[in-house]
C-alpha positions as CSV (number, residue, x, y, z in Angstrom):
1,X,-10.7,-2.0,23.5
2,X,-12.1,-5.2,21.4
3,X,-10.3,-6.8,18.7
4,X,-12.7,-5.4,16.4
5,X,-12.4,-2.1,17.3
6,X,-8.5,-2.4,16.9
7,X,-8.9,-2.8,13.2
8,X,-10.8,-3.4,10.2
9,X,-9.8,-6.8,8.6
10,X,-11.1,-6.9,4.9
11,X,-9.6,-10.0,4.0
12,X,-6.9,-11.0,1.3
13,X,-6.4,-8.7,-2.1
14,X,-4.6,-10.7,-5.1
15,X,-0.5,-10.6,-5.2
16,X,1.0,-8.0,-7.8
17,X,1.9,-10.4,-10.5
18,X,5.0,-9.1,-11.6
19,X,7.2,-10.3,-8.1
20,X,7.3,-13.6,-6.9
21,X,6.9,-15.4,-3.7
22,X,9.2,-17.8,-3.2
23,X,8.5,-20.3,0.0
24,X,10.7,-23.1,1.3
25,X,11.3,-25.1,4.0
26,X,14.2,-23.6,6.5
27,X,16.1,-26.1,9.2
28,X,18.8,-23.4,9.9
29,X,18.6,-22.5,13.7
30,X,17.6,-19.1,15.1
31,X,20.3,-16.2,14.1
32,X,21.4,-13.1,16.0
33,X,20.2,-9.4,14.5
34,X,22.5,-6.9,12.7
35,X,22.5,-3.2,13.6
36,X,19.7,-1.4,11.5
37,X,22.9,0.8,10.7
38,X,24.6,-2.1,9.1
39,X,21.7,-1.9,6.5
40,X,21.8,1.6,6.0
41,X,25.4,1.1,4.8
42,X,24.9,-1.2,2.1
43,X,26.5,-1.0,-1.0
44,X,24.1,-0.3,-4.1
45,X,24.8,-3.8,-5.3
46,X,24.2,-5.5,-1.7
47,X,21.2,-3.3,-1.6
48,X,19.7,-5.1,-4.7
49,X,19.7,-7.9,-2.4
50,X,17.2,-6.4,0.5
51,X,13.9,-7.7,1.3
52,X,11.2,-6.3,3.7
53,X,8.6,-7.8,5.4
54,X,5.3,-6.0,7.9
55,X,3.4,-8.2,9.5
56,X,0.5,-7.4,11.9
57,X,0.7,-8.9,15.5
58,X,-2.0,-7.0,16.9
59,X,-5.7,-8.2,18.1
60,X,-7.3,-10.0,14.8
61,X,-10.0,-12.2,14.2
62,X,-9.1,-13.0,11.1
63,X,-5.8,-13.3,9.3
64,X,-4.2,-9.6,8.3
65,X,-2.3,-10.0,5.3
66,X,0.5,-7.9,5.3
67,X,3.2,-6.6,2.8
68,X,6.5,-7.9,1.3
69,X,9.0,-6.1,-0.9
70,X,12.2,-6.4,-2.9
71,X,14.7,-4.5,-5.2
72,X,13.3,-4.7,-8.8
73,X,14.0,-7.4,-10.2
74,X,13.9,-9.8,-7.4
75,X,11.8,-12.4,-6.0
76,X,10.8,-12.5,-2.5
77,X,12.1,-15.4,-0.3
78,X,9.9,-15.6,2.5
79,X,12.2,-18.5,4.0
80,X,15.1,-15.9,4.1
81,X,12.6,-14.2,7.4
82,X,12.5,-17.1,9.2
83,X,15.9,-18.0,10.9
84,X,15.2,-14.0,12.1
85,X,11.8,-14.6,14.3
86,X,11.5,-14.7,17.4
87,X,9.7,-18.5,18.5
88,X,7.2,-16.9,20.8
89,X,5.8,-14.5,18.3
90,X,3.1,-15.3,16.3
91,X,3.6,-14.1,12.5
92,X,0.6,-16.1,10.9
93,X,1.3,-17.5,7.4
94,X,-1.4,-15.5,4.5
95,X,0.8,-14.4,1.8
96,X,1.5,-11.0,2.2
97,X,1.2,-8.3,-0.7
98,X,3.9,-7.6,-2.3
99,X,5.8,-4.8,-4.6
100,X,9.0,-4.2,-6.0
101,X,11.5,-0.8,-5.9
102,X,14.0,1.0,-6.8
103,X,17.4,0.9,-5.2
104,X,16.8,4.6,-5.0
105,X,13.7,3.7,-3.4
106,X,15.0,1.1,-0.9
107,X,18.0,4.0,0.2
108,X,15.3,7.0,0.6
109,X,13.5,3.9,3.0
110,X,16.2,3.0,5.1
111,X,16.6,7.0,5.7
112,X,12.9,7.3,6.3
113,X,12.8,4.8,8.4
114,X,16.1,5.3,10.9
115,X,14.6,8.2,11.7
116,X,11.9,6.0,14.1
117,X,13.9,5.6,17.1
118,X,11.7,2.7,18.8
119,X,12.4,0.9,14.4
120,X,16.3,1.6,14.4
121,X,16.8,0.6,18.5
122,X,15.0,-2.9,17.3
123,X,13.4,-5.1,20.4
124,X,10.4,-6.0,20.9
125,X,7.7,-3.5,22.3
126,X,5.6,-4.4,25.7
127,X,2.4,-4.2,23.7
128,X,3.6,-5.9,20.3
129,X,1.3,-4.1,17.2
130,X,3.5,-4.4,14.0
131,X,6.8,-6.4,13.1
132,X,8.8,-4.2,10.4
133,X,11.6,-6.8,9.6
134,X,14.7,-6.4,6.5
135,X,16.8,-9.1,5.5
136,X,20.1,-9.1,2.9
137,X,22.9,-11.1,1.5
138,X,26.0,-8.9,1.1
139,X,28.8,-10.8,0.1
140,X,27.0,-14.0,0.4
141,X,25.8,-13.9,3.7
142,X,22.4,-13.6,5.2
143,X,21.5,-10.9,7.8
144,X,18.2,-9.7,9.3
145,X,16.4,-6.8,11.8
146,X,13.4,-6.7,13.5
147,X,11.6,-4.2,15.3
148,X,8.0,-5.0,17.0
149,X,7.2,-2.0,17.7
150,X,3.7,-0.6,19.3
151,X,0.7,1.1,18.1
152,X,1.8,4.6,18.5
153,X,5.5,3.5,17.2
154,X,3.8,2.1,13.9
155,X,2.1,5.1,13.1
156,X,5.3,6.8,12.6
157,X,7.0,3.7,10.8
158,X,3.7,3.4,8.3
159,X,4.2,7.6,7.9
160,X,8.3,7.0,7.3
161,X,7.1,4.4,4.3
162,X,4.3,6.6,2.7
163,X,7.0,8.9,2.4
164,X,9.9,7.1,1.5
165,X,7.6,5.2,-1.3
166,X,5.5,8.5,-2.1
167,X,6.2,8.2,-6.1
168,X,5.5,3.8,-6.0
169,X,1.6,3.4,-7.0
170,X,2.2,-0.1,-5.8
171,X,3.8,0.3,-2.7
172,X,1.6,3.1,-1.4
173,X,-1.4,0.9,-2.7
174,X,-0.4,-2.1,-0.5
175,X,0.6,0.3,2.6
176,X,-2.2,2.5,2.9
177,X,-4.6,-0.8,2.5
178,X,-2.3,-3.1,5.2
179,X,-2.7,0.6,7.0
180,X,-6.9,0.9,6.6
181,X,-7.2,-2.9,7.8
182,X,-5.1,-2.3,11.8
183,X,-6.1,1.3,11.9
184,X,-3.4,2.8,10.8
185,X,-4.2,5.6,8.3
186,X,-2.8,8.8,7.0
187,X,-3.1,12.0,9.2
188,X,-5.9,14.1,8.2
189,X,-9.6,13.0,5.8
190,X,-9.8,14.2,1.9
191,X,-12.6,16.6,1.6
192,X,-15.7,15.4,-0.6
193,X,-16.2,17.9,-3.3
194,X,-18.5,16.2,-5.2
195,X,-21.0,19.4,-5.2
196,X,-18.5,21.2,-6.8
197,X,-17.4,19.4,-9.6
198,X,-19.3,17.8,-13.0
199,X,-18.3,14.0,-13.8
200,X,-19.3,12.7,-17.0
201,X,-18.3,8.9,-18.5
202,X,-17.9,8.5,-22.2
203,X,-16.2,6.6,-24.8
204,X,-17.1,3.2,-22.9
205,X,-15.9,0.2,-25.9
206,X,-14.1,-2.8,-25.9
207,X,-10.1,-2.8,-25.7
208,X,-9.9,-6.3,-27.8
209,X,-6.6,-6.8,-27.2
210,X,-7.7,-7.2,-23.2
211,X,-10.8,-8.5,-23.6
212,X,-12.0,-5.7,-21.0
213,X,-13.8,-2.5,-21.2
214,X,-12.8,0.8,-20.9
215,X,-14.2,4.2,-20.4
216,X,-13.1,8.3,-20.0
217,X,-14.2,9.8,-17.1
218,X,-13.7,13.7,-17.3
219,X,-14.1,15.6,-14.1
220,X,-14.6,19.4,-14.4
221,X,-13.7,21.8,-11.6
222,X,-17.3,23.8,-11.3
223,X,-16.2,25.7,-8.2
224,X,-14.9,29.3,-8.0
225,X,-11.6,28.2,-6.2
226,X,-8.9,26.2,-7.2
227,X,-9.3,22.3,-6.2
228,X,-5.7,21.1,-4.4
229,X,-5.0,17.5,-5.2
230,X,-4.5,14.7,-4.5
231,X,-8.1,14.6,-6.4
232,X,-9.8,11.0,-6.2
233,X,-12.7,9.5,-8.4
234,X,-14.8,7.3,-6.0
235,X,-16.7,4.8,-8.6
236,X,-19.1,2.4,-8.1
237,X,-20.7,0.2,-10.9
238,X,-24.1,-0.9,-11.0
239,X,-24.4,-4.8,-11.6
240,X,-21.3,-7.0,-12.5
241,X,-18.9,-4.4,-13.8
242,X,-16.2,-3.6,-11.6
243,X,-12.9,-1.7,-11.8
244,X,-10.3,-3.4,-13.1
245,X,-7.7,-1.4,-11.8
246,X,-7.6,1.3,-8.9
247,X,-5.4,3.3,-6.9
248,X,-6.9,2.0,-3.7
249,X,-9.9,1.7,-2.0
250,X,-12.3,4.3,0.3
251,X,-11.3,3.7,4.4
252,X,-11.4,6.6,6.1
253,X,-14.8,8.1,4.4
254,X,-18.3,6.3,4.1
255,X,-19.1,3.9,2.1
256,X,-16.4,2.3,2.6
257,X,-14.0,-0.1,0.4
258,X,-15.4,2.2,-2.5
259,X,-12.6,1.8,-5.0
260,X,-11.0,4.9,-6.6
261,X,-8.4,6.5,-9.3
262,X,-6.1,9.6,-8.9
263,X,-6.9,12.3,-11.5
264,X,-4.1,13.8,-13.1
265,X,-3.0,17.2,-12.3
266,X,-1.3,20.0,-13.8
267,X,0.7,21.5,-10.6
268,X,-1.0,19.4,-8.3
269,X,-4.1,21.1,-8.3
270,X,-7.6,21.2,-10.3
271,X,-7.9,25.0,-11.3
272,X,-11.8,27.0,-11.4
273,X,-13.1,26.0,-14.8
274,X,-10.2,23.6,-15.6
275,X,-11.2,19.9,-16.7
276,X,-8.8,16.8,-16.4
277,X,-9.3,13.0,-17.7
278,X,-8.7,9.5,-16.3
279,X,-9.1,6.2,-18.7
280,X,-11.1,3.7,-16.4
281,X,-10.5,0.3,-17.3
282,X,-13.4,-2.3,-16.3
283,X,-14.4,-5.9,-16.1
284,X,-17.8,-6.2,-17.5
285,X,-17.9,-10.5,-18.0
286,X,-21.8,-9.9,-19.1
287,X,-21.6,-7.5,-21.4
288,X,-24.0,-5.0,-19.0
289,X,-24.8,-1.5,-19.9
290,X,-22.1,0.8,-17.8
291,X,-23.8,2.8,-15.4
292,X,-21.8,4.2,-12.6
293,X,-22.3,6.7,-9.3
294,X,-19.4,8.7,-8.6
295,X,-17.9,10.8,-5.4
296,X,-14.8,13.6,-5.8
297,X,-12.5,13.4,-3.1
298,X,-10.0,16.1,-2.7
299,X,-6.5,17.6,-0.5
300,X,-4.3,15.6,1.2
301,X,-5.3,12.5,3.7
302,X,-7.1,9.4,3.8
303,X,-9.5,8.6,1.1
């Protein structure tokens, strides 16, 4: 199989503002690894001390980036990886996304995540795809793991964290588009029910305390049956305006890299009849009429 069928490699997205990146030059020598059980036992204070790192080692002909996360709060220390990896490995050096979470968050992903056997028995796989690696600092002391696991192994490790970081907008955001760049989607396609449902955009102004525009998009459920979410407005602009912000972007259906919003849902679902609303807010740097083409994706799966 080529490199380009391996993956799709849409370049670098911006870094969540609200976490920092910390880089700094390291001279400590190589360490050993701790059990993946020793991190599972941290204490909720030495837990606000854990940092993750993914990083793609598969086929690429251009730099995956790759996501970073830390307790709430934190900054991410990349340098604190470094005395972990293995020399002969090649981890690049693009900035990877990054997102904060909840200690609750981190605990439900340790859980998630020991139960990949190939992730908790660490080692390096004969066909190297992903490198899932945690470092900490109970008590004042740095520890790290690493797994490099394979294709088949990351599946279930990218699955473990849409679980564990289901209720994170920014976590899944940065998963599921690390996931749509090496291939590694969620089971299953969203089903395209624009026939069956009426968009309309309204209220487009300026918000002058952003300097951006927004608009209501209402989406009614036209169909005879009820519409099970997750429900996602695919939008596309016409000219300069684009979406300022999005829940992710289209991978699995065509176009692709279509960005979209999740609709809120009553019960998780859209009932006959029933409308709902989302508030889209837009860059429009020209002042350009908004005209926009929408797409209803609905159900569980890739978008």
């Amino acid at each position: 199989m080529s490199a380009t069928t391996l993956f799709k490699n849409r370049g670098s997205a911006a870094i969540a503002p609200f976490i920092t990146i910390v880089c700094m030059a390291v001279l400590t020598s190589a360490q050993s690894f701790s059990p993946f059980a020793v991190f599972q036992k941290l204490t909720t204070s030495e837990l606000a001390t854990l940092q993750g790192k993914i990083t793609f080692l598969g086929p690429q002909e251009k730099p995956v980036q790759g996501v970073a996360f830390a307790a709430a709060g934190s900054s991410i220390y990349l340098a604190k990886f470094q005395p972990f990896q293995r020399p002969d490995i090649p981890y690049g050096t693009i900035a990877p996304k990054t997102f904060a979470a909840t200690i609750t968050e981190l605990q439900s992903m340790l859980t998630e995540v020991g139960r990949v056997p190939a992730v908790v028995s660490g080692g390096v796989a004969a066909v190297p795809y992903v490198s899932f690696a945690l470092v900490a600092s109970p008590g004042g002391t740095g520890i790290g793991f690493e797994a490099i696991v394979n294709r088949e192994d990351s599946i279930l490790l990218f699955n473990a964290l849409r679980k564990a970081f289901a209720t994170n907008h920014d976590a899944i955001k940065a998963i599921d588009s690390m996931g749509c760049n090496i291939s590694l989607l969620r089971p299953g396609v969203a089903k395209d029910v624009s026939s069956d449902v009426t968009v309309t955009l309204s209220g487009v102004r300026l918000n002058r305390q952003t300097g951006r525009y927004v608009a209501t998009a209402n989406v009614t459920n036209n169909s005879g049956s009820v519409l099970s979410g997750p429900i996602s407005l695919v939008v596309t602009f016409a000219g300069g305006v684009t979406l300022f912000t999005s829940d992710g972007s289209t991978c699995a259906v065509t176009p692709e890299g279509q960005p979209f919003v999740n609709l809120p849902l009553s019960g998780g679902a859209l009932p006959s009849a029933a409308s709902t609303q989302v508030v889209l807010d837009l860059n429009n740097p020209n002042v350009e009429p908004v005209h926009v083409s929408t797409r209803v994706l609905a159900g569980a799966g890739s978008r």
